[in-house]
C-alpha positions in Angstrom: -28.4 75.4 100.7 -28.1 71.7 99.5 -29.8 69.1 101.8 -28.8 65.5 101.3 -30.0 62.4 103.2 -28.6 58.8 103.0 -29.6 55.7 105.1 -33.4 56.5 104.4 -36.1 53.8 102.9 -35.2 53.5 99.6 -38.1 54.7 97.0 -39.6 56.7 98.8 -41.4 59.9 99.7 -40.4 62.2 102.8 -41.2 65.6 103.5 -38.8 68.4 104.6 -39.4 70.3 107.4 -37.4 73.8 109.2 -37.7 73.7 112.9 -38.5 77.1 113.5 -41.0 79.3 115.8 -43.2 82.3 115.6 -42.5 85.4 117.9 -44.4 87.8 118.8 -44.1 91.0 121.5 -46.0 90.4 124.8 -47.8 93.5 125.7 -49.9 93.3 129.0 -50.9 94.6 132.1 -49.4 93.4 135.4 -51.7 92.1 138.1 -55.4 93.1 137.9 -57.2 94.9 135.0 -58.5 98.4 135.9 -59.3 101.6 133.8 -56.1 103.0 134.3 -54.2 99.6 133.5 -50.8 100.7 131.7 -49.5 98.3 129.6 -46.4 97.3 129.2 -44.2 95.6 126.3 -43.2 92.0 129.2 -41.2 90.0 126.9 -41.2 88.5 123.6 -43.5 85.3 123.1 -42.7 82.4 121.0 -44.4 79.4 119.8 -42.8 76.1 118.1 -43.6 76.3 114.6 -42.6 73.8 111.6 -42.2 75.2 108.0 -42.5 72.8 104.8 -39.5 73.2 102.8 -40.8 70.3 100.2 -41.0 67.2 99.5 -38.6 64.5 98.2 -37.8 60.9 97.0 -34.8 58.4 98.0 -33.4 56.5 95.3 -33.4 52.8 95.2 -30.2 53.1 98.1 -32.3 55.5 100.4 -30.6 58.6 99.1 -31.5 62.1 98.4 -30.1 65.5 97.5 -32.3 69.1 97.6 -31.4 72.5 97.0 -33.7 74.8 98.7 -33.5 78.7 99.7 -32.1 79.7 103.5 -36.2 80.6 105.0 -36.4 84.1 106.2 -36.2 83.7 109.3 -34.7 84.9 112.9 -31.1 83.8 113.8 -30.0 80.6 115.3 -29.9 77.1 115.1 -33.2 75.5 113.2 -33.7 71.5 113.1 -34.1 70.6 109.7 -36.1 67.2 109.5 -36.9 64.3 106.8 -40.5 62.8 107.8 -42.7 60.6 105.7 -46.2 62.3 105.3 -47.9 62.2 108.9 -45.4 61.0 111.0 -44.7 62.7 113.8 -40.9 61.7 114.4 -37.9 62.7 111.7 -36.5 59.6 110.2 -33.4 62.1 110.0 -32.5 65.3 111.0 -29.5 67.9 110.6 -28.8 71.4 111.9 -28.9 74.7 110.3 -27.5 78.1 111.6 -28.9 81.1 110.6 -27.3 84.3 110.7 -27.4 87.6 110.4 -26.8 90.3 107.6 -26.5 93.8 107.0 -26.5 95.7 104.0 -27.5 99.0 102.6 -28.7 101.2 99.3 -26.8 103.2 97.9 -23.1 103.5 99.0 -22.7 106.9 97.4 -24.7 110.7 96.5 -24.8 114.1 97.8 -26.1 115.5 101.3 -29.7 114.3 101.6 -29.6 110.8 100.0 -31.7 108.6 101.1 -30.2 105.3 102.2 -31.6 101.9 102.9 -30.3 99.6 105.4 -31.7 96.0 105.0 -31.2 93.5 107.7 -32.2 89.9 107.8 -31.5 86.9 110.3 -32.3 89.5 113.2 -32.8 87.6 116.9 -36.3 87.4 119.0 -33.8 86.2 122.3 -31.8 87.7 124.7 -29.0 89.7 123.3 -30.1 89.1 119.3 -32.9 91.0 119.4 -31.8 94.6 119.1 -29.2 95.8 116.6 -27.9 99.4 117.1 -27.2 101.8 114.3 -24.3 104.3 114.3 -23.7 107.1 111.7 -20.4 108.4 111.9 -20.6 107.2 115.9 -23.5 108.7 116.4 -26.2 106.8 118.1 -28.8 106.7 115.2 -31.5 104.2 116.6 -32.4 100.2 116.9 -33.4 97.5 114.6 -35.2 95.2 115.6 -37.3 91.7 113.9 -39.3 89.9 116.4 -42.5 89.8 114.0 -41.2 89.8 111.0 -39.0 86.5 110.9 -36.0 88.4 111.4 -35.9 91.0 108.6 -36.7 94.6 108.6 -35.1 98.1 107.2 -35.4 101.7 107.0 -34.6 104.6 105.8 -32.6 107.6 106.7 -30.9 110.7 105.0 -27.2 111.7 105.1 -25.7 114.3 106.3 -22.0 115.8 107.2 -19.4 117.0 104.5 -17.7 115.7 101.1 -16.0 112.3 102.0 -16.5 108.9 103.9 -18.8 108.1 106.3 -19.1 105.4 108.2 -22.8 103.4 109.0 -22.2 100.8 112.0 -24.3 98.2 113.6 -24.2 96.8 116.7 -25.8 94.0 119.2 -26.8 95.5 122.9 -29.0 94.6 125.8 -30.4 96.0 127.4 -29.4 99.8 126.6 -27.6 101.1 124.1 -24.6 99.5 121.9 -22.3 96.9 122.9 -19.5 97.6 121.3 -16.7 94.8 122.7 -19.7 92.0 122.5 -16.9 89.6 121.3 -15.5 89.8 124.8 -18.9 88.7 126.1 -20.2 85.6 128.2 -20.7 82.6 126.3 -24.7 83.2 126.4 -24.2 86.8 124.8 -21.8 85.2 122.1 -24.2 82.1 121.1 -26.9 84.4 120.4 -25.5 87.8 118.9 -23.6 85.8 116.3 -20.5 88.2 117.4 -17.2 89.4 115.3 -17.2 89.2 111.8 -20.8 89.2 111.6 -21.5 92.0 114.6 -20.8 94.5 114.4 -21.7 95.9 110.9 -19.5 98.3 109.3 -19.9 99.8 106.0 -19.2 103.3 103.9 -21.0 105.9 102.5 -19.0 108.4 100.4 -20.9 111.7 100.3 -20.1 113.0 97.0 -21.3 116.9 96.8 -23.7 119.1 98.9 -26.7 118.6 97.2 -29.1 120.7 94.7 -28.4 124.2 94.1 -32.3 124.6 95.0 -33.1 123.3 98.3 -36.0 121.6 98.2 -37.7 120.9 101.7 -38.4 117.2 102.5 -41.2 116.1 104.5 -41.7 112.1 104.5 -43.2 109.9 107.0 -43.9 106.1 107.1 -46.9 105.0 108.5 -47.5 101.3 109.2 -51.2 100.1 108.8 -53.5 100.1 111.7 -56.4 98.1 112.0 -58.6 98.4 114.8 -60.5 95.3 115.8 -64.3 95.5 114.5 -66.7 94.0 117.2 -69.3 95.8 116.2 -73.1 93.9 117.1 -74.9 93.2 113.7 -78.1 94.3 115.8 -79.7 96.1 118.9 -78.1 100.2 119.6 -74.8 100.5 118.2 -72.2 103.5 117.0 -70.2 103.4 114.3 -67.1 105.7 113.0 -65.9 105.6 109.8 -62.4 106.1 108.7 -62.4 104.7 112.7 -57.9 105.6 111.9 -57.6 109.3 111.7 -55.3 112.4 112.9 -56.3 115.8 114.7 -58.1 117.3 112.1 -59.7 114.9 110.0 -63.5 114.6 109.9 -64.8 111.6 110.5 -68.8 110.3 110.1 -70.5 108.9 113.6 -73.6 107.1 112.8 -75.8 104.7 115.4 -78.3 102.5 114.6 -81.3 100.6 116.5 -81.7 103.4 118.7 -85.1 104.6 120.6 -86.7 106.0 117.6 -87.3 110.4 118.3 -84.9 110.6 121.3 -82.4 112.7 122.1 -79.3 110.8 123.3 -76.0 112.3 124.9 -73.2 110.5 123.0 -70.1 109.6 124.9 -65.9 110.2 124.9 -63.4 108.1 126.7 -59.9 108.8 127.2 -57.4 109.3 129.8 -56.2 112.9 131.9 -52.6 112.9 133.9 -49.9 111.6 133.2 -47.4 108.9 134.5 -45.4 111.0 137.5 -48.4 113.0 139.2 -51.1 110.0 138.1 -53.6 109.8 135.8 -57.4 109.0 135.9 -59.7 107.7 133.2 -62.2 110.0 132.0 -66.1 109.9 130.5 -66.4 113.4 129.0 -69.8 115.0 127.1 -69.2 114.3 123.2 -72.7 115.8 122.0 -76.2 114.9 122.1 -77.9 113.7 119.1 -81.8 113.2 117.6 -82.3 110.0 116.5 -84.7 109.9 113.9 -88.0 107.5 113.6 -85.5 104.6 112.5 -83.9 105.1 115.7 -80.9 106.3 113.3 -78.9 109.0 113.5 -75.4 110.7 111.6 -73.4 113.5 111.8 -69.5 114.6 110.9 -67.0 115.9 113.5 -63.4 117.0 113.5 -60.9 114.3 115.0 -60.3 116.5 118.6 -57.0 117.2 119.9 -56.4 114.5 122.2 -54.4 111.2 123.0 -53.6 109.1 120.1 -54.3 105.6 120.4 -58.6 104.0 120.6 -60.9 106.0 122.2 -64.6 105.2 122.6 -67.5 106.7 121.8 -70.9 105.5 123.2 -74.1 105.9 124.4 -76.0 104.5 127.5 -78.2 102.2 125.2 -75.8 100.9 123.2 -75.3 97.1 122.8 -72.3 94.9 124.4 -69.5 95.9 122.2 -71.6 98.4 120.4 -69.3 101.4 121.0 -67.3 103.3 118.4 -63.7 102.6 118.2 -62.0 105.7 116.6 -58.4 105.5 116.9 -56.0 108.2 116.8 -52.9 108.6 114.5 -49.8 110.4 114.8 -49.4 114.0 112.9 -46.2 116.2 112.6 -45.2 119.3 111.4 -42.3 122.3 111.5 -42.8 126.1 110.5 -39.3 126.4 109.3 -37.4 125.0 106.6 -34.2 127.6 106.4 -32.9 130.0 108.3 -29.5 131.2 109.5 -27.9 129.0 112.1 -29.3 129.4 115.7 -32.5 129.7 114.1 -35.1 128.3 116.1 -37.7 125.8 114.5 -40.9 124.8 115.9 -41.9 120.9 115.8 -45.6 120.3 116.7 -47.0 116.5 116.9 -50.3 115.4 117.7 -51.7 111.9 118.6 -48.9 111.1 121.3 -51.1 108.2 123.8 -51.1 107.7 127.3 -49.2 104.2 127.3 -45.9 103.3 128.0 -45.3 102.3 124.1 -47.1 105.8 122.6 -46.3 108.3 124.9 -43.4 109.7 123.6 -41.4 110.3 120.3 -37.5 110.1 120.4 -36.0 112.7 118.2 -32.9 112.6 115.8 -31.1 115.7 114.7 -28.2 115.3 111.8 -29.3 111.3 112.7 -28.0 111.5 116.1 -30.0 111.2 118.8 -30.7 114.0 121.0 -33.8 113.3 123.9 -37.6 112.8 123.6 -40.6 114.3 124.0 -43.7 113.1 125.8 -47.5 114.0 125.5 -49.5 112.7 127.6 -49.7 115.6 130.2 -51.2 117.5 126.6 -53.2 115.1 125.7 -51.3 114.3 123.0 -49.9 117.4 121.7 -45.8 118.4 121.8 -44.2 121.8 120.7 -40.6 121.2 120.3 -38.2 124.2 120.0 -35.1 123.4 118.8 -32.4 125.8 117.9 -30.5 124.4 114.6 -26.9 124.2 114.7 -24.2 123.0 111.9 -22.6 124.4 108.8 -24.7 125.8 106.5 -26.3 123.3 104.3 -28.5 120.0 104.7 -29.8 119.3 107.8 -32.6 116.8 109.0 -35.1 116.3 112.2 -36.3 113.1 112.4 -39.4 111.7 115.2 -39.1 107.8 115.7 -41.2 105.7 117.9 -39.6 104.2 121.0 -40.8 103.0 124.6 -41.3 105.1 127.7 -41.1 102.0 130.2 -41.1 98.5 131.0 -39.3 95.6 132.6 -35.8 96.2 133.7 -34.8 92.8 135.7 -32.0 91.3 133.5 -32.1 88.3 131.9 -35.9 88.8 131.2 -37.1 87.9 127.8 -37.6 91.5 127.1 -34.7 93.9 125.0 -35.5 96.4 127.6 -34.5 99.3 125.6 -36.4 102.2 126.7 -36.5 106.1 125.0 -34.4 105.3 122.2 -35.5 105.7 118.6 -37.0 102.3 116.9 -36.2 102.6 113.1 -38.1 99.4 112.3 -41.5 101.1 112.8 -43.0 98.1 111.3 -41.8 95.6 113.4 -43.0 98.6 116.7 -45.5 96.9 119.3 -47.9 99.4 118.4 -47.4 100.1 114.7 -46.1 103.7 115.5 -45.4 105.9 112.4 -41.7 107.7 111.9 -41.4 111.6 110.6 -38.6 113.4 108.7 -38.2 117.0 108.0 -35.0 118.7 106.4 -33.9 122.1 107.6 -31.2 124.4 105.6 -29.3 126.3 107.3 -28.3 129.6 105.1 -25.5 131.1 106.6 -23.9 132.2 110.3 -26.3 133.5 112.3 -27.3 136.8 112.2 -28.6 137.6 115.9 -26.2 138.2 118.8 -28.1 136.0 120.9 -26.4 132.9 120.2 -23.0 134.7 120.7 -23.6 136.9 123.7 -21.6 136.5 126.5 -21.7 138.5 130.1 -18.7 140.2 131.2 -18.4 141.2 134.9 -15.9 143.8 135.4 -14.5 145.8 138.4 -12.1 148.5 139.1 -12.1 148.0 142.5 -8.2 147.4 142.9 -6.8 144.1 142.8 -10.6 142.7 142.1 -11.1 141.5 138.5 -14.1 138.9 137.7 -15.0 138.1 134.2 -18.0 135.5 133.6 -18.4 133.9 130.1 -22.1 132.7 131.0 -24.9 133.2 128.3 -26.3 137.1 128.6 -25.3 140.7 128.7 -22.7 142.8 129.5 -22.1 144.2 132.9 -19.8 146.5 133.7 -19.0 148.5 137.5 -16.8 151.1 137.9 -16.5 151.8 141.9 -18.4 153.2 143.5 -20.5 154.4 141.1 -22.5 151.4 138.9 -23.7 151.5 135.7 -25.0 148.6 134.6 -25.9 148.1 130.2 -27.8 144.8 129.4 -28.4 144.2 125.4 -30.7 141.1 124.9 -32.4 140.5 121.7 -35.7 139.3 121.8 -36.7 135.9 120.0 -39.5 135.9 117.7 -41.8 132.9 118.6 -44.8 130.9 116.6 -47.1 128.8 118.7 -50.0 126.8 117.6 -51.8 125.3 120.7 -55.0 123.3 119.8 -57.2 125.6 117.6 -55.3 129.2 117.6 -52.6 130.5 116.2 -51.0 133.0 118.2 -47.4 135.1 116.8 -45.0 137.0 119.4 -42.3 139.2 118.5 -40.4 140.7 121.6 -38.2 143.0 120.4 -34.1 144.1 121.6 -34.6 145.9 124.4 -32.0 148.1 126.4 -31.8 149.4 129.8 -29.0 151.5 131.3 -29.1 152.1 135.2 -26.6 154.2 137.1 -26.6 153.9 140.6 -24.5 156.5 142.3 -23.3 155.5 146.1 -22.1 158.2 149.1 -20.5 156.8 152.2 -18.1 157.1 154.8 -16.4 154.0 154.3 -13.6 152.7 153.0 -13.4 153.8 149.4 -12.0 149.5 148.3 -15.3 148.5 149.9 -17.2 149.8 146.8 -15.4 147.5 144.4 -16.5 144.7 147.0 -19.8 146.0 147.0 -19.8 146.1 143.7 -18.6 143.0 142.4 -21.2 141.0 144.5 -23.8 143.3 143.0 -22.4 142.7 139.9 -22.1 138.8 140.3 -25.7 138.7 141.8 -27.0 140.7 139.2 -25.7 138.6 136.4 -26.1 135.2 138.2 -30.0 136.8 138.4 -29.9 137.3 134.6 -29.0 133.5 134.1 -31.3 132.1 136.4 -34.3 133.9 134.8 -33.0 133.8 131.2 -33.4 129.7 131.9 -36.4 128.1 130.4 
């Protein structure tokens, strides 16, 4: 952009200045602090902030003329000021609007490609501050910039047939897309920067299916955590080093300045419950250790299975803020990468916390997204089973971050959009990491199960019921019943904390004839038997439901 002044002291030297401010999410608790204190993501705080674009000097008739670069920054107007040094009023000041852009990398490449979708001049107010994605229109996820002046991206991987497809972004508060946002109040308008700039729509021509080898992806991007170190230079303190880790990892516990020779039970904290029955903090065993003369002691441990998020470990002696601080990390995994369709994958995670913003994981499949998961009633731990559908080919799962909870009053300085997939991870409250997985799917399926249907027939005359529901095949012939069910068994892998366990029921068959004698009217069997028939089957449903 080219800044110009006129009307200025001639000869001499002003500084430039962008009117801008910094933003940053407000997580707290409402009302008092207690143990079991859930915090919340309130709003989205920002402070006046003034950026130095340079410096210049009039000419002898009080002129000047810059070029500078647009600032990163969020969208909106910014102030842009001409001071001389240490002054704290503008001899001269114009306006700037910022807005907002969309673009992404590449435009073209087979199933499984991964693309890039940058975005800059992203909001941090009401109605700018999240930007929906849409891939072929499905919901994909949200963007959002509120710590990152405005800019952010991510990456996902295509998937559909040969041809065009279409990648679409949209403004929305506080849910999911608004898709007529030009036809909004003058408030929405102002600050989503509407029609041609929102929404977003671009191409991507998928070019082939891919490799002739599949080759299984498994990608995840983790943004830096760094706990805060308060650790006391002297008196009894623990320390835990790497203190950021996942299930599984061993990490080294040491203390020093204990009670020389003493045996000292060492400390966990963490949370038990969850958010609909309630939850309690707890102050469980961890080991007891033998410190040595030094009044030192060390030892390694595996990371448990538990809660991800901080967790403390201490000792009765220790020092104010001499506790451990070992913070748990997200991990994921699947025990499938091809299979027929209808195959059914397991997706383990571990390191799921107990706070609105950790608690669960939204999940993508063919980047549209399908429900969450939640794992704070396991401590942290999901199994997913999910059944993958599609042609055969390319297909991905992906696990996103996104927010259980929070504010819902409108108006409030919060986006307000709750269990739907963040794709900016880095721009997440709580620096949450993303997974991907790719699945192939090899050809039809090759088990009845997903094609079963149950049939309810019966020659009772003028009574003919025929059910299409999920399960077997149940036919009645009045008045005598024979009843043939056919259900093949699925073969499923758990891995619950520590075991592995396989289970393989097999097809199983059972044929039943049930031979009736009465006095009756012979048309009252086919009534008898149709509601056998019905309960039976309506039985089979009800228990076949997970």
């Amino acid at each position: 952009m080219i800044i110009t002044g006129t009307g200025l002291p001639p000869n001499t030297n002003l500084v430039l200045e962008w009117s801008t401010y910094n933003a940053t999410w407000d997580v707290a608790v409402i009302g008092a602090v207690t143990p079991t204190s859930v915090p919340q993501i309130l709003g989205i705080n920002t402070a006046p902030w003034e950026l130095v674009l340079g410096n210049v000097v009039t000419n002898a008739t009080g002129a000047f003329s810059r070029t500078v670069a647009v600032p990163v920054d969020n969208c909106g107007s910014h102030v842009i000021e001409v001071v001389a040094p240490g002054a704290k009023t503008a001899d001269a000041e114009a306006t700037f609007t910022s807005l907002p852009s969309f673009s992404f990398s590449p435009t073209s490449g087979p199933v499984g490609t991964p693309v890039t979708v940058y975005a800059t001049g992203m909001g941090a107010k009401l109605y700018a501050s999240a930007y929906h994605v849409l891939f072929d229109n499905e919901y994909l996820g949200y963007m959002t910039g509120i710590t990152t002046r405005g800019s952010g991206n991510f990456t996902f991987y295509v998937t559909g047939t040969m041809g065009i497809h279409t990648i679409s972004v949209y403004n929305g508060y506080p849910g999911p897309a608004y898709l007529n946002s030009q036809e909004g109040s003058a408030v929405g308008s102002v600050t989503s920067w509407d029609p041609p700039l929102i929404p977003f729509h671009g191409q991507f021509n998928i070019t082939g299916a891919g490799p002739l080898t599949f080759t299984p992806q498994a990608a995840v991007v983790r943004p830096e955590i760094t706990p805060k170190d308060t650790t006391p230079t002297s008196g009894a303190r623990i320390t835990v080093t790497p203190n950021v880790a996942t299930v599984g990892t061993v990490v080294n516990v040491t203390g020093l300045g204990f009670p020389p020779n003493t045996l000292t039970p060492l400390s966990w904290a963490t949370h038990v419950g969850n958010h609909l029955s309630g939850f309690n903090s707890s102050i469980d065993p961890l080991r007891s250790v033998m410190t040595s003369a030094a009044g030192s002691f060390s030892f390694s441990m595996k990371v448990p299975y538990e809660l991800g998020g901080p967790h403390n470990i201490t000792a009765s002696a220790v020092a104010p803020n001499g506790n451990a601080t070992l913070y748990i990390e997200r991990s994921a995994s699947i025990n499938a990468t091809q299979g027929p369709e209808g195959s059914q994958i397991v997706v383990s995670m571990t390191g799921l916390g107990w706070t609105y913003q950790d608690n669960i994981a939204a999940v993508d499949y063919d980047n549209s997204f399908i429900g969450y998961v939640c794992g704070f009633n396991t401590q942290g731990n999901i199994t997913l089973y999910l059944t993958v559908t599609g042609q055969p080919g390319y297909h991905t799962i992906d696990l996103y971050p996104a927010n259980y909870l929070g504010p819902t009053a409108p108006l409030t300085p919060s986006i307000a959009v709750y269990r739907y997939p963040i794709l900016t991870v880095g721009d997440d409250p709580y620096q949450l990491p993303m997974f991907h997985f790719s699945f192939q799917i090899t050809g039809p399926s090759t088990s009845a199960d997903s094609q079963n249907t149950a049939t309810v027939t019966s020659t009772a005359p003028g009574v003919t019921i025929t059910s299409t529901v999920p399960g077997p095949t149940v036919t009645s012939t009045a008045p005598g019943v024979t009843i043939t069910s056919t259900v093949p068994g699925p073969t499923i892998t758990s891995t619950p904390p520590g075991t592995t366990s396989t289970t393989t029921a097999t097809t199983t068959a059972a044929s039943t004839a049930v031979q009736t004698t009465s006095t009756v009217p012979t048309w009252t069997y086919g009534v008898m038997a149709v509601l056998l028939m019905a309960g039976f089957a309506m039985g089979y449903v009800v228990k076949r439901r997970p």
